[in-house]
C-alpha positions as CSV (number, residue, x, y, z in Angstrom):
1,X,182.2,28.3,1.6
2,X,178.8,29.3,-0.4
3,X,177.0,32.3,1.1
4,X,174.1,30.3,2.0
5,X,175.9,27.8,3.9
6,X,177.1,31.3,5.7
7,X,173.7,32.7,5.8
8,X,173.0,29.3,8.0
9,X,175.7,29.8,10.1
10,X,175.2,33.6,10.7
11,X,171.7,33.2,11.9
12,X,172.5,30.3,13.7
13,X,175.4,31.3,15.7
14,X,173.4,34.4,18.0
15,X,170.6,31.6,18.7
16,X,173.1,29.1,20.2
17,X,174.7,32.2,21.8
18,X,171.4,33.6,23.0
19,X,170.2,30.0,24.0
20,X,173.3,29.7,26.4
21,X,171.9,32.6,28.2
22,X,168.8,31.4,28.2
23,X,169.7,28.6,30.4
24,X,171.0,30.9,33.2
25,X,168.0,33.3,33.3
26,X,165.4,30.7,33.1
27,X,167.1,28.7,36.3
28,X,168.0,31.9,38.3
29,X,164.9,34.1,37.7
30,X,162.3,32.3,39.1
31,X,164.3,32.6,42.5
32,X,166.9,35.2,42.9
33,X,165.6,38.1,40.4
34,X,162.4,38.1,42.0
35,X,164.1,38.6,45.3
36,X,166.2,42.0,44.4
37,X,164.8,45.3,44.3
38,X,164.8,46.5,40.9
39,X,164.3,49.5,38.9
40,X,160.6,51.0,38.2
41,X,161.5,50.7,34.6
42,X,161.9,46.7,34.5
43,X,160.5,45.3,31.5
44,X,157.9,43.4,32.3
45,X,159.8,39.2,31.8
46,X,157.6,38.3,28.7
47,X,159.8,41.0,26.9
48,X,162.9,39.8,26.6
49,X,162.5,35.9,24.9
50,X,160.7,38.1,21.6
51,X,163.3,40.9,21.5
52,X,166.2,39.0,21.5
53,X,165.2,36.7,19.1
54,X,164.9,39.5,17.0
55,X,168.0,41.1,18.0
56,X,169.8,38.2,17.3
57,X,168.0,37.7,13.9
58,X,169.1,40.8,12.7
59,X,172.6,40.5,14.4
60,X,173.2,37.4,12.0
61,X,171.9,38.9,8.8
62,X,174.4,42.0,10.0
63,X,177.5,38.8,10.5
64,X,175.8,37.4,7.0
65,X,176.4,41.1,4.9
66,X,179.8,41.1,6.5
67,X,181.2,37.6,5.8
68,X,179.9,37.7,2.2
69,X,181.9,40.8,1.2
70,X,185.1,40.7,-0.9
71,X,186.2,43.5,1.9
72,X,189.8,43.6,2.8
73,X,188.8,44.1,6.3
74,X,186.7,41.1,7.1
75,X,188.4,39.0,8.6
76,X,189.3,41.6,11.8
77,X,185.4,42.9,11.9
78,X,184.1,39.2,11.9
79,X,186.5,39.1,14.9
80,X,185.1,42.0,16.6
81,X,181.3,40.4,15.9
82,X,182.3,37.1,17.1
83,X,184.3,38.5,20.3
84,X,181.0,40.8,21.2
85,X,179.2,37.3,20.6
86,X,181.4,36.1,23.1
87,X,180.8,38.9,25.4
88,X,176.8,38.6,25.2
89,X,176.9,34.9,25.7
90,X,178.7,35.7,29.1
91,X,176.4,37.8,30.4
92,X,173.5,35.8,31.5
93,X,175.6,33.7,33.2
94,X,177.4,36.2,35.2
95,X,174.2,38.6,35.7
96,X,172.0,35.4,36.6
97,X,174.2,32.4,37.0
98,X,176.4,34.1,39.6
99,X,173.9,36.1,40.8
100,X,175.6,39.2,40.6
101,X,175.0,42.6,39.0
102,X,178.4,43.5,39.5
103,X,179.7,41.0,37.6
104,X,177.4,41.4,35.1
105,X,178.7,45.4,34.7
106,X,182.2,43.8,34.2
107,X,180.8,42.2,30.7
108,X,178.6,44.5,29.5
109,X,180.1,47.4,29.9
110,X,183.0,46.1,27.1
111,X,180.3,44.4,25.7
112,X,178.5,47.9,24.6
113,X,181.9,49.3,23.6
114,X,182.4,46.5,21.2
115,X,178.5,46.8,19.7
116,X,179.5,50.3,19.3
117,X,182.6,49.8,17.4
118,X,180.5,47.0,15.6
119,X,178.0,49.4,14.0
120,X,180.5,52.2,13.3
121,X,183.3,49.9,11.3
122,X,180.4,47.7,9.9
123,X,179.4,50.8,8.0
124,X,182.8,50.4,6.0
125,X,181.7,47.5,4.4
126,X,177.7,47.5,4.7
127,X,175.8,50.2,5.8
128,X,173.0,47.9,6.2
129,X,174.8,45.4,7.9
130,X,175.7,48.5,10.4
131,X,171.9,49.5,10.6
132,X,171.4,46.1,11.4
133,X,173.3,46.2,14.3
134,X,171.9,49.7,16.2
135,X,168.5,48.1,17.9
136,X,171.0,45.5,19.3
137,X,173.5,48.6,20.1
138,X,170.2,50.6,22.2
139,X,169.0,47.6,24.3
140,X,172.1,46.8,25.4
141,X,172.4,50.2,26.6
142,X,168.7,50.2,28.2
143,X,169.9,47.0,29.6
144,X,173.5,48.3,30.6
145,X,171.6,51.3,32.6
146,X,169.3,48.2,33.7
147,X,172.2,46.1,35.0
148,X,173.8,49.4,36.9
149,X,170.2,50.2,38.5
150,X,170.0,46.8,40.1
151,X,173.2,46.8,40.8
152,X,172.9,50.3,42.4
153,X,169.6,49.3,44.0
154,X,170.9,46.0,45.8
């Protein structure tokens, strides 16, 4: 496959990923998430559309620098990327489509873990593509301490 075709892909992939959880929020959080008590440090709503965008723009250029390596070890850290990408696709609709924090710790928390294990094996083959990866790495912990405080509060 020529890397631009995989360039495509890469920073296609998180969109369709981050549109899918999209879809949840927008339908539950103009009726249940205004209803819960939540932490004093909630983001303000207009936040989150621009930075994950972002986070997944630079997610797929980390995928891109990854699948375009001659690295033996590829193949098992695109399938720690893609299973993460999993992971973050579920969220939403267990956070917001089920209505329940709880639910929503149950994916993030492994969803973190694998971020984590994302920027530290990344650096083996691209220490950019690892770089890439840490602003995703600290708002999913902002919103992992998020996710617990709602929980916690409600």
């Amino acid at each position: 496959m020529p890397n631009w075709l995989k360039l495509i892909i890469s920073l296609i992939l998180p969109q369709v990923a981050g549109g899918t959880g999209a879809y949840f929020t927008i339908t539950s959080i103009e009726s249940w998430y205004q209803t819960i008590n939540k932490p004093s440090f909630n983001p303000p709503g207009w936040l989150f559309g621009p930075v994950w965008t972002t986070l997944y723009l630079l997610m797929g250029i980390a995928c891109y620098l990854i699948w375009k390596s001659d690295h033996p070890q590829k193949k098992p850290l695109l399938i720690l990327y893609f299973t993460q990408l999993g992971l973050n696709a579920l969220w939403s609709p267990a956070f917001f489509g089920m209505e329940s924090p709880i639910l929503g710790l149950v994916v993030i928390i492994p969803l973190w873990i694998l971020i984590f294990l994302s920027v530290k094996k990344f650096k083996l083959i691209n220490a950019w593509a690892s770089w890439l990866m840490i602003p995703y790495l600290a708002w999913v912990s902002f919103a992992t301490v998020l996710n617990f405080s709602i929980w916690w509060l409600n």
